[in-house]
Backbone as CSV, one residue per row, in Angstrom:
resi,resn,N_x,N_y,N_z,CA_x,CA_y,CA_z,C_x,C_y,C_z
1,UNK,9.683,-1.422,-16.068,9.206,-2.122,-14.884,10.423,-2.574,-14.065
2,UNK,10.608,-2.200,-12.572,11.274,-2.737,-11.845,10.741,-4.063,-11.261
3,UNK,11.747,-5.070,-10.938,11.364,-6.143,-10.032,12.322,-6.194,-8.480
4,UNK,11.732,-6.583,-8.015,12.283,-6.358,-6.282,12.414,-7.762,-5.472
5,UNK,13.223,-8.585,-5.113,12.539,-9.893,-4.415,13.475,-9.625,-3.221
6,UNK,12.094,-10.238,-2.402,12.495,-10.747,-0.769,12.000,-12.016,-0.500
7,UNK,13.637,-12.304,0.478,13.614,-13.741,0.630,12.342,-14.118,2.182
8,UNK,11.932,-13.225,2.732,11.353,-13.293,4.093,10.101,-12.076,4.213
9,UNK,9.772,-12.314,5.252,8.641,-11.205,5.811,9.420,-9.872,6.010
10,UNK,10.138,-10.500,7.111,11.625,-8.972,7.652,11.810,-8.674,6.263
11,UNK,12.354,-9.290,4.988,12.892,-8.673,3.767,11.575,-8.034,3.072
12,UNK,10.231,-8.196,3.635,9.156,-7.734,3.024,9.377,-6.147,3.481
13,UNK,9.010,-6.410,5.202,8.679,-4.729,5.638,10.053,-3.993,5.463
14,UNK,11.166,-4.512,5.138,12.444,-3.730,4.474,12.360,-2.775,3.870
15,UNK,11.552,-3.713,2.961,11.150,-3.103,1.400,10.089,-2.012,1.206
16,UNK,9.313,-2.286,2.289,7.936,-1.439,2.513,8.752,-0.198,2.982
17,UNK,9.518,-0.458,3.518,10.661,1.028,4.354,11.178,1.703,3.593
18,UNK,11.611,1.232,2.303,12.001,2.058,1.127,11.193,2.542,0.953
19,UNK,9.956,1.966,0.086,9.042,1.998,-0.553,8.265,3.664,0.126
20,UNK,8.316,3.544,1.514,7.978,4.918,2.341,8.700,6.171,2.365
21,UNK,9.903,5.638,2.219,11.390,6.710,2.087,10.864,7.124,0.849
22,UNK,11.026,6.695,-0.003,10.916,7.015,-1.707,9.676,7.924,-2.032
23,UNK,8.270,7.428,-1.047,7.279,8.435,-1.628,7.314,9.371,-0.583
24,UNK,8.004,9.414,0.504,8.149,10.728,0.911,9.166,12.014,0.040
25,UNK,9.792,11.403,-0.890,10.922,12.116,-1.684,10.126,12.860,-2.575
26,UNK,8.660,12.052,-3.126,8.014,12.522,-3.933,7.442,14.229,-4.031
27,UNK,7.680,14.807,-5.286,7.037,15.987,-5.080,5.509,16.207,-4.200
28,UNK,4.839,15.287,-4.238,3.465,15.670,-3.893,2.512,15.326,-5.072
29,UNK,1.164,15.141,-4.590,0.090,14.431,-5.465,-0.666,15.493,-5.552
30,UNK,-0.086,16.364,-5.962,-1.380,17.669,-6.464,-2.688,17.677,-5.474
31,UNK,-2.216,17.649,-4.271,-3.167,18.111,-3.281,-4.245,16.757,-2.868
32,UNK,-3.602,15.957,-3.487,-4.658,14.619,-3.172,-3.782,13.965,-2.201
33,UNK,-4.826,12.532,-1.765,-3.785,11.524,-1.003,-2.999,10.516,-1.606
34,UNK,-1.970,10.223,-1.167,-0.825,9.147,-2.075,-1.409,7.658,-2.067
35,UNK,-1.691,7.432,-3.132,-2.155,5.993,-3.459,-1.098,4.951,-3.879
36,UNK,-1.331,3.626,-2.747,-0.448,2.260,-3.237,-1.068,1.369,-3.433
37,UNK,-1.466,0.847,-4.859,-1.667,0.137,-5.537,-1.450,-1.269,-4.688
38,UNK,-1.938,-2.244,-4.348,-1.008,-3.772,-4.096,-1.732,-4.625,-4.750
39,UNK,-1.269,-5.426,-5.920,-1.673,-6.534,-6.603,-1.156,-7.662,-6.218
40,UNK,-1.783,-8.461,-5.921,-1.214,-10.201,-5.615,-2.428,-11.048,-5.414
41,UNK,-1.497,-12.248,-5.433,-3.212,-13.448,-4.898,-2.881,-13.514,-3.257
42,UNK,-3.814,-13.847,-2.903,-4.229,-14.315,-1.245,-2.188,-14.533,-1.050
43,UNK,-1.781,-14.190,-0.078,-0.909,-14.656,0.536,0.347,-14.214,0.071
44,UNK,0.545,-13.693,-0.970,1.733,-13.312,-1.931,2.316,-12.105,-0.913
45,UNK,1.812,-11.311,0.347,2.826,-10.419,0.605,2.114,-8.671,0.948
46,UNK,1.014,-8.903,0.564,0.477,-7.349,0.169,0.106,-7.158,2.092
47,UNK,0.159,-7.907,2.873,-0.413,-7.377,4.310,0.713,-7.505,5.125
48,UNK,1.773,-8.045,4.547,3.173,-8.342,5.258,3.774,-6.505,4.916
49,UNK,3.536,-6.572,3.786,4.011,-5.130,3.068,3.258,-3.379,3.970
50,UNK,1.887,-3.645,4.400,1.334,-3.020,5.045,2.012,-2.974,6.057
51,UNK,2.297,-3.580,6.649,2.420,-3.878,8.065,3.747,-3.196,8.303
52,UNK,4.793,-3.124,7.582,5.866,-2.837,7.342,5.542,-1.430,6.717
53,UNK,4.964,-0.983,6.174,4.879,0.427,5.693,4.323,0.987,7.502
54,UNK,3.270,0.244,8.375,2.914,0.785,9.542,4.368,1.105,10.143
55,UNK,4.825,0.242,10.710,6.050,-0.312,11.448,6.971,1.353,11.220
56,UNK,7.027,1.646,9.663,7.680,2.350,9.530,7.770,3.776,9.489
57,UNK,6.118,3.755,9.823,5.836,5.087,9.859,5.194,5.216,11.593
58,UNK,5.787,3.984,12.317,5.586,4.483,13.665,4.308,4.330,14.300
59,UNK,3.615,3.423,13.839,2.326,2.867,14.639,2.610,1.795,15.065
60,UNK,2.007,1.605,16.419,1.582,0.396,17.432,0.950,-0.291,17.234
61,UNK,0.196,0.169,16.455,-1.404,-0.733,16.297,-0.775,-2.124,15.869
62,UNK,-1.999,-3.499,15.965,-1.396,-4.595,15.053,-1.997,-4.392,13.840
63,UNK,-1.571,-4.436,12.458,-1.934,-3.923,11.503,-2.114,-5.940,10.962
64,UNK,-3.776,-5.574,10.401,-3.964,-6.825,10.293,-4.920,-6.515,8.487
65,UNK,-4.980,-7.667,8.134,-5.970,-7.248,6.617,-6.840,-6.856,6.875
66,UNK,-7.925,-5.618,6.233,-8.952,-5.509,6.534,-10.151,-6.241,5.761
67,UNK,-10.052,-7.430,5.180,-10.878,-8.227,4.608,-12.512,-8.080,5.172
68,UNK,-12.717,-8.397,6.371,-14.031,-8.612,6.746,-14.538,-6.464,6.641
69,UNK,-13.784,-5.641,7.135,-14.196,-4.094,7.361,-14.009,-3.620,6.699
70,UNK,-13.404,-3.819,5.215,-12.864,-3.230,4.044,-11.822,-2.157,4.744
71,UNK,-12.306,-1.265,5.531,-11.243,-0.416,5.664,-10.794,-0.295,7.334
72,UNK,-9.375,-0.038,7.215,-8.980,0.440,8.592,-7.897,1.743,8.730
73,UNK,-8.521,2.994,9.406,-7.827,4.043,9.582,-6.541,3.368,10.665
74,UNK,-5.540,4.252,10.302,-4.429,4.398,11.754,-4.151,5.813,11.783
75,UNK,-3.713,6.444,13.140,-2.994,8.092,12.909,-1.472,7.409,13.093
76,UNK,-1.434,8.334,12.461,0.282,8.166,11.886,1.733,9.363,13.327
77,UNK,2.182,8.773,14.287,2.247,9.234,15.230,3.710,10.127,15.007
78,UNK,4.417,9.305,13.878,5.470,9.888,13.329,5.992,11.186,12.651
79,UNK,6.652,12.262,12.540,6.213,13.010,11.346,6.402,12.542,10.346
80,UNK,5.764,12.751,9.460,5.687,12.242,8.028,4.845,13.328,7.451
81,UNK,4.910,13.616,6.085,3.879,13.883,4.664,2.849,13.832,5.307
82,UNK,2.032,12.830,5.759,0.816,12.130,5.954,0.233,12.131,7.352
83,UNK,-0.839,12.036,7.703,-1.618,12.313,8.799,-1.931,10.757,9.453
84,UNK,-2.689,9.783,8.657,-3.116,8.620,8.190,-2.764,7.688,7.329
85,UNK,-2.732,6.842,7.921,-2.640,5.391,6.987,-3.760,4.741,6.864
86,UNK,-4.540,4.555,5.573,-5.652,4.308,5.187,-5.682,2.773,4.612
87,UNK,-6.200,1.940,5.296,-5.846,0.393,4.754,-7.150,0.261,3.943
88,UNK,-6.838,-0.298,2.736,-8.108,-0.947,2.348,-8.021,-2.204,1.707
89,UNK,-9.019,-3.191,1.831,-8.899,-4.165,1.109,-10.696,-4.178,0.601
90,UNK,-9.953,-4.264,-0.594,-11.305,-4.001,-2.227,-11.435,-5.616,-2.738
91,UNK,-11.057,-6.734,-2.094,-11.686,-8.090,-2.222,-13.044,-8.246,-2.496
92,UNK,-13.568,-7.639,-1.452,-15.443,-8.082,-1.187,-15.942,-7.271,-2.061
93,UNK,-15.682,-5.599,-2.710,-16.181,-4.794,-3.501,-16.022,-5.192,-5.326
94,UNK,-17.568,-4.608,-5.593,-17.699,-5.033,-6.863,-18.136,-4.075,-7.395
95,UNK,-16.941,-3.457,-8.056,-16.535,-2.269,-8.808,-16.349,-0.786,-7.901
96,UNK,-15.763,0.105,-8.825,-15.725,1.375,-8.403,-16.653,2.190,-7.876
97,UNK,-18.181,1.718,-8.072,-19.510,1.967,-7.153,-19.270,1.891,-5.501
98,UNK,-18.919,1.002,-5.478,-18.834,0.097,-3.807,-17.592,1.193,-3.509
99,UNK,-16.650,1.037,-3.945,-15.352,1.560,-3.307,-16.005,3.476,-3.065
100,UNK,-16.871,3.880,-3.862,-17.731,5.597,-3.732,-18.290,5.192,-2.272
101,UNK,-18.866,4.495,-2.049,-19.773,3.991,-0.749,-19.338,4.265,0.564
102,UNK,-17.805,3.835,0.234,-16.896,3.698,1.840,-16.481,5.192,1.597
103,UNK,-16.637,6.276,0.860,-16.243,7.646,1.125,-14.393,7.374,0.534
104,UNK,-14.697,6.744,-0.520,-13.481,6.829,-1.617,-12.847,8.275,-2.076
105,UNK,-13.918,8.980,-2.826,-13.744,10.312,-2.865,-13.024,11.545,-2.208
106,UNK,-13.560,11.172,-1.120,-13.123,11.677,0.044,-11.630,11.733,0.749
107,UNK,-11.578,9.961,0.950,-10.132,9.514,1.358,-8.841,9.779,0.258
108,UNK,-9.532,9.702,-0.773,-8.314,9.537,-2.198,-7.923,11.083,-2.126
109,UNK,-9.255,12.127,-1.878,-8.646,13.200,-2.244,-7.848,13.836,-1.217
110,UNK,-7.508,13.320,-0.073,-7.346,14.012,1.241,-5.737,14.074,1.197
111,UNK,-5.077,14.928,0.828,-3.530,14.838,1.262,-2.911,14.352,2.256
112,UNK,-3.710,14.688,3.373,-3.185,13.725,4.834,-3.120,12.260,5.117
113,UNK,-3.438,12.075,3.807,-3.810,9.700,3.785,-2.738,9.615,2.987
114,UNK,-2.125,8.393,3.325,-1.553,7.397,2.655,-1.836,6.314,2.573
115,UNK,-2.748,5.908,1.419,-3.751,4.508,1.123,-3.400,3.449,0.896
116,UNK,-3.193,2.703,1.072,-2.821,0.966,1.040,-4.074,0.284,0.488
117,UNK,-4.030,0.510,-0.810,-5.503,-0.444,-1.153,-4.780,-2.002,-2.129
118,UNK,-5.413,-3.026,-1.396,-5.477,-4.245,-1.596,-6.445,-4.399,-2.745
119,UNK,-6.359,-5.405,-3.398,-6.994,-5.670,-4.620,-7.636,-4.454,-5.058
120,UNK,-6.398,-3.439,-5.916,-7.284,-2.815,-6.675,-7.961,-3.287,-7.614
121,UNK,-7.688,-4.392,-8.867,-8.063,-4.853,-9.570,-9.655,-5.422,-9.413
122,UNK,-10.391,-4.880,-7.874,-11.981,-5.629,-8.085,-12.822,-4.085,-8.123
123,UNK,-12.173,-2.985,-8.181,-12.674,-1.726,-8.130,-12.705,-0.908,-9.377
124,UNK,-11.732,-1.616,-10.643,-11.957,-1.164,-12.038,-11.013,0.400,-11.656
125,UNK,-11.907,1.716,-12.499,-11.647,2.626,-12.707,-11.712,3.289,-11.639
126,UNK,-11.566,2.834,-10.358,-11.699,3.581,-9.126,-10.587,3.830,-8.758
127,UNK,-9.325,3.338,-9.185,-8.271,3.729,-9.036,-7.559,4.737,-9.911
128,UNK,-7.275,5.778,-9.214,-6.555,6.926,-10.144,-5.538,6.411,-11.060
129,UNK,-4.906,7.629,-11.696,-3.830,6.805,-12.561,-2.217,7.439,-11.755
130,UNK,-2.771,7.959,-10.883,-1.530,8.575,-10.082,-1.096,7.640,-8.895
131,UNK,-1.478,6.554,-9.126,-1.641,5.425,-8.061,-0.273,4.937,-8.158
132,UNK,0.483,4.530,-7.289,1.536,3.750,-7.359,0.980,1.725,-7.668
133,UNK,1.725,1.844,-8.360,1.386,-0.108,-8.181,2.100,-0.921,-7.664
134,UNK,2.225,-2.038,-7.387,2.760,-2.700,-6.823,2.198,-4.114,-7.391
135,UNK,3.093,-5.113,-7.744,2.542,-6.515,-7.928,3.232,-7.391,-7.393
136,UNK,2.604,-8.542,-6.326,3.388,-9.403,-5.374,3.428,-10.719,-6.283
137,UNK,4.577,-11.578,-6.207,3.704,-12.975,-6.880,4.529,-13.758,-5.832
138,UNK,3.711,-14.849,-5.036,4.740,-15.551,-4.352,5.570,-16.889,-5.342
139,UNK,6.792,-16.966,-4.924,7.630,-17.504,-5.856,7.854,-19.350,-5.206
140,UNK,7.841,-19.300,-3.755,8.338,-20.237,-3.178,7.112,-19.616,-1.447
141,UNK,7.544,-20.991,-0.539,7.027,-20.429,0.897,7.659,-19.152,1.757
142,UNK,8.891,-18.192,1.758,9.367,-17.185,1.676,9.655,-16.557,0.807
143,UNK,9.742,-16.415,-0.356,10.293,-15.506,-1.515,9.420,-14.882,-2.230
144,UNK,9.054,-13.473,-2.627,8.267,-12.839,-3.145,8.935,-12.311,-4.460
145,UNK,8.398,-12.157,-5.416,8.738,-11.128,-6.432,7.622,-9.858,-6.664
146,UNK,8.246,-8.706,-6.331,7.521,-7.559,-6.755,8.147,-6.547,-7.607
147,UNK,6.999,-6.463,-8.024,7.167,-5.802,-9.849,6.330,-3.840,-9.374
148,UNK,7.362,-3.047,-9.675,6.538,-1.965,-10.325,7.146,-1.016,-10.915
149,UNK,6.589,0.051,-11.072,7.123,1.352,-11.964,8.070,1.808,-11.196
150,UNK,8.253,2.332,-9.734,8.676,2.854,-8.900,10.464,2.489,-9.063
151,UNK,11.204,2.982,-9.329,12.280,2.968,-9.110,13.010,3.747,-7.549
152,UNK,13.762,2.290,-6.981,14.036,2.443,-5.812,15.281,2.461,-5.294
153,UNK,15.787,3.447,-4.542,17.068,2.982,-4.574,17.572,1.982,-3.838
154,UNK,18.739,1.067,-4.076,19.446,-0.106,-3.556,20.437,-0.074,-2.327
155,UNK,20.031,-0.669,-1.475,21.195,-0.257,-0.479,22.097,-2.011,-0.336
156,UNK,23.050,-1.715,-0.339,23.463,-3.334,-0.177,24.198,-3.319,1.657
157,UNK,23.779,-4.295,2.070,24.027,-4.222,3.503,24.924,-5.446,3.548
């Protein structure tokens, strides 16, 4: 397990900028779409982190939680891997049933998405195991610690 901390928001979408660099390096998801895991409680970082994965892949839009719509498409204007940035937040859903509903199937399998799903943990087994994870914990009122598998490289500025 890697751990990652940022002292700020700016040190959040930094990180989200790697975090984009790195799975573009990736071989590819066997023809599916690239899944990011984000674990945290309310406020720890996971929509600061979105927002910064947008930013970095070149959308305008204001990228906001999708709490009340569960999901929000963006086209991705940049070249990139990816077509779409697929936001989801799985708060209101109760279990991997609900998450089939919004056309899960569909989005997960689509190579052209890159998924941002928020609380995977209320969707169970709806999350692949090819999922990247991510875990936010806030430490202080700016400082985050995030934890995952992903090994990233370090740039010291």
């Amino acid at each position: 397990m890697h751990e990652y901390t940022t002292i700020s928001p700016e040190e959040t979408k930094k990180f989200a900028a790697q975090v984009v660099a790195a799975l573009q390096l990736e071989p590819g998801t066997r023809g599916n779409g690239t899944i990011v895991a984000l674990q945290g409680d309310l406020g720890a970082g996971k929509t600061v982190f979105a927002k910064g994965v947008a930013e970095t892949l070149g959308i305008r839009e204001n990228v906001t939680s999708p709490t009340f719509v569960i999901e929000k498409i963006y086209t991705i204007p940049e070249p990139a891997p990816w077509k779409r940035l697929v936001h989801i937040d799985a708060y209101r859903l109760e279990g991997e049933g609900e998450l089939v509903t919004i056309g899960w199937n569909d989005i997960a399998s689509d190579p052209g998405n890159l998924i941002l799903l928020e609380w995977p943990e209320c969707v169970g087994m709806g999350v692949p195991e090819r999922a990247y994870w991510f875990e936010f914990e806030t430490i202080n009122e700016q400082t985050r610690k995030i934890r995952t598998e992903m090994e990233l490289p370090t740039h010291d500025e």
